[in-house]
C-alpha positions as CSV (number, residue, x, y, z in Angstrom):
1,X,-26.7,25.9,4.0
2,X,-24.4,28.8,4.6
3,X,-24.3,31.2,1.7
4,X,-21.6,34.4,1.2
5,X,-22.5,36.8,-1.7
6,X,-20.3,38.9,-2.6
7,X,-18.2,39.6,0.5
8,X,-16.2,42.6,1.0
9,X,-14.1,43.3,4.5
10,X,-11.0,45.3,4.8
11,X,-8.5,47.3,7.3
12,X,-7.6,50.8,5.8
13,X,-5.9,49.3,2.8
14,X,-5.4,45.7,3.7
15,X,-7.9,43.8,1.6
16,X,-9.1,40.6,3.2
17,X,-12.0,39.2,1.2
18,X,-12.7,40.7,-2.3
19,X,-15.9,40.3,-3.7
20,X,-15.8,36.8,-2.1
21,X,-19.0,34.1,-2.7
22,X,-19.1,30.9,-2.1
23,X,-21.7,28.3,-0.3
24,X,-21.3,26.2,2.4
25,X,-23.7,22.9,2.2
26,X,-24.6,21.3,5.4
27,X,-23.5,17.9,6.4
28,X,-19.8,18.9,5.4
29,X,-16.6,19.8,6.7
30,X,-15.5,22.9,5.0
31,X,-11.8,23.6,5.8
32,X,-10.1,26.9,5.2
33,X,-6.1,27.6,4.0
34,X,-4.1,29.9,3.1
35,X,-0.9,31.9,4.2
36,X,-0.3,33.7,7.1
37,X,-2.7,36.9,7.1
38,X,-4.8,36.1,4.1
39,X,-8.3,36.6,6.1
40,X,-9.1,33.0,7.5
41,X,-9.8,34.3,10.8
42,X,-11.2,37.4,9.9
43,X,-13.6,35.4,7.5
44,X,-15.2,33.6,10.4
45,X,-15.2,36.5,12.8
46,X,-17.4,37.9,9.7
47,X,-19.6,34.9,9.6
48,X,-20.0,35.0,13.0
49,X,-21.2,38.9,13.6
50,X,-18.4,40.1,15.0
51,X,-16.9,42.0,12.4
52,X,-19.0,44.2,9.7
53,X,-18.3,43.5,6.3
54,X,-18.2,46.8,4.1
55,X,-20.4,45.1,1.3
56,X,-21.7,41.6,0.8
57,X,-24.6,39.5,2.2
58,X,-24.2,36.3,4.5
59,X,-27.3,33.9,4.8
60,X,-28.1,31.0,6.9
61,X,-31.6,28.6,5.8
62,X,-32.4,32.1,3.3
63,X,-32.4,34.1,6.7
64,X,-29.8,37.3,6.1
65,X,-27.9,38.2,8.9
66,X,-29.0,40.9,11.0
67,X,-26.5,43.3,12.9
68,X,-29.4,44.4,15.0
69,X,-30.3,41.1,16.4
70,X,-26.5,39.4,16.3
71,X,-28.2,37.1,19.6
72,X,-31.1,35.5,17.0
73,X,-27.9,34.3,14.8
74,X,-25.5,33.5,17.3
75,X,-27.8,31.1,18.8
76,X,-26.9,28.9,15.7
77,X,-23.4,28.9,16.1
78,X,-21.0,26.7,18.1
79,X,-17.6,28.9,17.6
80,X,-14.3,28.1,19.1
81,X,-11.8,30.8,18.7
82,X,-8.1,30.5,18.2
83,X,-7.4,32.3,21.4
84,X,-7.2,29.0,24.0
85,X,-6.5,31.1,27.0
86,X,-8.7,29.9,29.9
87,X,-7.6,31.9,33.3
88,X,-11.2,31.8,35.1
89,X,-11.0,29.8,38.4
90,X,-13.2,27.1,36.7
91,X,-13.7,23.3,36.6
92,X,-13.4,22.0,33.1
93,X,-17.0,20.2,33.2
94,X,-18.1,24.2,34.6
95,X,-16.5,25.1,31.5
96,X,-18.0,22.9,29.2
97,X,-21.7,23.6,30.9
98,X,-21.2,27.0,29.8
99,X,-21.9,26.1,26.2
100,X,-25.4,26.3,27.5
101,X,-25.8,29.2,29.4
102,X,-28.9,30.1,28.2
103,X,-30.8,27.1,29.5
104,X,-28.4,27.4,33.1
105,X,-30.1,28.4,36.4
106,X,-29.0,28.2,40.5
107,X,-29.7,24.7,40.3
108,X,-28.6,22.4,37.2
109,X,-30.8,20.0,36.0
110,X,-29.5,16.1,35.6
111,X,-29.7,16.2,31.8
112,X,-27.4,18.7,31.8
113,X,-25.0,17.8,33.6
114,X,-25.1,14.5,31.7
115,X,-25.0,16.3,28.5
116,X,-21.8,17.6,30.2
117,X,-19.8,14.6,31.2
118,X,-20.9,13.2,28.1
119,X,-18.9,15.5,25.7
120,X,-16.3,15.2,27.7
121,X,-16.1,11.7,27.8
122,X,-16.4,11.5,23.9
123,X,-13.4,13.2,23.9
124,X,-11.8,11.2,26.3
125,X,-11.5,14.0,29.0
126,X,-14.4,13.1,31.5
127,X,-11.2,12.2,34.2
128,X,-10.2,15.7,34.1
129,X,-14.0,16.6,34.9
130,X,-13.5,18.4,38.2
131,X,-9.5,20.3,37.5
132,X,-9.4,23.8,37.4
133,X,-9.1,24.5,33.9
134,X,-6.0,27.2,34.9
135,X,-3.7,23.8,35.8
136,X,-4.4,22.1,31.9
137,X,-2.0,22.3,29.6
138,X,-2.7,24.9,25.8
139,X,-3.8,21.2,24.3
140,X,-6.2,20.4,27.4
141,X,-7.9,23.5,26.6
142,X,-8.4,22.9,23.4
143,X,-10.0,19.9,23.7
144,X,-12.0,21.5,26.6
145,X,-13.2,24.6,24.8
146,X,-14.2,21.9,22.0
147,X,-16.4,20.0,24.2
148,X,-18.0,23.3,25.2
149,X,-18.8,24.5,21.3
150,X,-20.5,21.0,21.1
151,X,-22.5,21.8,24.1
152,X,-23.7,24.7,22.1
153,X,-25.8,22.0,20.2
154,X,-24.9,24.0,17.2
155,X,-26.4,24.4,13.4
156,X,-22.9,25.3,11.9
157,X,-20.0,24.7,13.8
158,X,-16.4,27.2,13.4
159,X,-13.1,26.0,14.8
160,X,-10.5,28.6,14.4
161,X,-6.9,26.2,14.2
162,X,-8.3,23.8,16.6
163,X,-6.0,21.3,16.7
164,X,-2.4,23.6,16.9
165,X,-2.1,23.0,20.6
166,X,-3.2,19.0,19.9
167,X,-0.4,16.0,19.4
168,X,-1.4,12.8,16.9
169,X,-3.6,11.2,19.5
170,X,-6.2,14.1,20.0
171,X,-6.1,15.7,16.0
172,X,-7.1,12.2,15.8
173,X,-9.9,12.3,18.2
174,X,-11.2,16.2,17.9
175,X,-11.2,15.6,13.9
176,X,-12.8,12.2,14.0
177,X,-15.5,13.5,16.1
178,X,-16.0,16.2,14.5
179,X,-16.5,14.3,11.0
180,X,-19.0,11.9,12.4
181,X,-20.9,14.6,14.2
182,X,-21.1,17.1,11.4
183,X,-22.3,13.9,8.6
184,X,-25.1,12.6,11.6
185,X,-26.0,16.2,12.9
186,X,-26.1,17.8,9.4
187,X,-24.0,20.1,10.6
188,X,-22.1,23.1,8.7
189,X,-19.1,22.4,9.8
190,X,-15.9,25.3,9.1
191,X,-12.5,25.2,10.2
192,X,-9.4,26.8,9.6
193,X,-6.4,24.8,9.2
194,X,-2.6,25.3,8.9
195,X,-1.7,21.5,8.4
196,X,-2.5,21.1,4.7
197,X,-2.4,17.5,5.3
198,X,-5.0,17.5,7.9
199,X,-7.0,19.7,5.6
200,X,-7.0,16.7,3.0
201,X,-8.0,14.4,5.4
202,X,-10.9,15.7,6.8
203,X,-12.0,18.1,4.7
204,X,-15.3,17.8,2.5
205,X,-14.8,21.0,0.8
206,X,-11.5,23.2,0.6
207,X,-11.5,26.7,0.5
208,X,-8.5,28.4,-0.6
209,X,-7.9,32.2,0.4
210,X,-5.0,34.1,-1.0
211,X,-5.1,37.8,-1.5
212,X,-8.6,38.6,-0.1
213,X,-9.8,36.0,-3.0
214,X,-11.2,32.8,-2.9
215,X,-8.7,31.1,-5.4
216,X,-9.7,27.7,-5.5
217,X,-12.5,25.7,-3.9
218,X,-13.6,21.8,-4.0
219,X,-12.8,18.0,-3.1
220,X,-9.0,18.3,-2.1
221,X,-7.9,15.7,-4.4
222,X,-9.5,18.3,-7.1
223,X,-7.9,21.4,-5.7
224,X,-4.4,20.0,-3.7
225,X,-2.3,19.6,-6.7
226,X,2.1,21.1,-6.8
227,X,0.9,24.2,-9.1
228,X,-1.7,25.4,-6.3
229,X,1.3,25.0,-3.4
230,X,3.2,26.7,-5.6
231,X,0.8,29.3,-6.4
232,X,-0.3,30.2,-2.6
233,X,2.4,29.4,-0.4
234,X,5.3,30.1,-2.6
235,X,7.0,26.7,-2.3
236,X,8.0,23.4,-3.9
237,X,6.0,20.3,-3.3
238,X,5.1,16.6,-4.0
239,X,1.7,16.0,-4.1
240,X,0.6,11.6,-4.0
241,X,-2.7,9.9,-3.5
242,X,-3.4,7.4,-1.0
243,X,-5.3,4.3,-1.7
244,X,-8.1,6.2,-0.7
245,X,-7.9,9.2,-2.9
246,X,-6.4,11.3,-0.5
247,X,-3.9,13.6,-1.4
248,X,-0.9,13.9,0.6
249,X,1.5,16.8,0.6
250,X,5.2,16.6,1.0
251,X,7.0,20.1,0.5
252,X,10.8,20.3,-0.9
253,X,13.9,21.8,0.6
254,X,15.7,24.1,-1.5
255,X,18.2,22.3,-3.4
256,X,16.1,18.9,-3.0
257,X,13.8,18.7,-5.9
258,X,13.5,14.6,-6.3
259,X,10.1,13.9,-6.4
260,X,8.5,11.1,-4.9
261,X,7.7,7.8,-7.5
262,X,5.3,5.9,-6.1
263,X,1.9,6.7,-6.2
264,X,0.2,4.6,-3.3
């Protein structure tokens, strides 16, 4: 369990988390929205270590985090940044290996290397094993820099938008995997998303940022409803449930306001 008490973090006078609390229960994916430079990013660059918090407390298993040993609680942490840029003369399996780099030495052990081509092949990448990473394309990477966090072997897992690069087929596969491995790793799993439908999808726990506050939080069928659109992102929408319970989200042009009628 991740736990936040009381978070404070801001630039001069832009406030991006106010007083902010909230826990984070392994075994879940917990998916964070909200506008354009409402703190998502920030927030996990926070949890992280890499940026200092003027008040508040962040705990992992009732350890606090520790400024003065940021390498203790990194060690936790698989964390893929939103920054996909990869211009190292590489091969994407060397890439991936680097998600252990503590264990690597001159001469790589067969487990490793396994470990490797493994992740890679769960992701349906093992073909592009042996490309310099500098020829793939921004949704290559992605997936590439995915494979690596997993190496990481990680206790809570942070994906900063890791699908914006991705089309259908791999948002499909990342997210899927993802799931699976957070429920069957007991995993804490965070992510920041831009595609609110996504977000409904796959998310076990929403978190709703707006204003440096933590506006609503829950199940998404709970929290995803036309007045919380409204609210956050300042425009019209329909909001249905699949079969499934699954809400989906369908936003309204100006001057189009009929809603859908069917509830699926």
């Amino acid at each position: 369990m991740l736990e936040v008490r009381h978070l404070h973090l801001a630039f001069d006078d832009l406030v991006l988390a106010d007083d902010m609390s909230f826990t984070l229960k392994a075994g879940q994916t917990h998916v964070i929205i909200g506008p354009n430079g409402t703190g998502k990013s920030s927030l996990l660059k926070a949890l992280f270590g890499d940026l200092a918090p003027q008040q508040g407390r962040i705990f992992f298993q009732d350890k606090e985090i520790d400024r003065k040993h940021l390498g203790e609680w990194r060690q936790h942490f698989g964390y893929m940044p939103q920054d996909i840029r990869l211009d190292v003369g590489l091969s994407v399996l060397e890439v991936v290996l680097l998600g252990q780099l503590d264990a690597l030495s001159l001469k790589l052990g067969d487990s490793l290397l396994e470990e490797a081509l493994g992740a890679l092949n769960q992701i349906g990448l093992v073909h592009l094993a042996n490309r310099d990473v500098r020829t793939l394309s921004g949704g290559q990477c992605q997936m590439v820099l995915f494979a690596q966090a997993l190496m990481r072997q990680p206790k809570i897992l942070m994906l900063d938008e890791p699908v914006s690069a991705l089309d259908l087929h791999f948002q499909q596969v990342m997210l899927d995997h993802l799931d699976s491995q957070t429920k069957a790793k007991d995993w804490v799993s965070v992510m920041v998303l831009h595609d609110l439908n996504l977000a409904a999808q796959y998310a076990d726990n929403l978190l709703v940022l707006k204003g440096g506050k933590l506006v609503a939080h829950g199940a998404p069928k709970d929290v995803l409803t036309p007045q919380l659109v409204k609210a956050v992102y300042g425009v019209k929408a329909d909001v249905i449930l699949d079969s499934a319970g699954v809400p989906f989200i369908r936003t309204q042009r100006n001057g189009h306001e009929a809603p859908l009628a069917a509830v699926v």
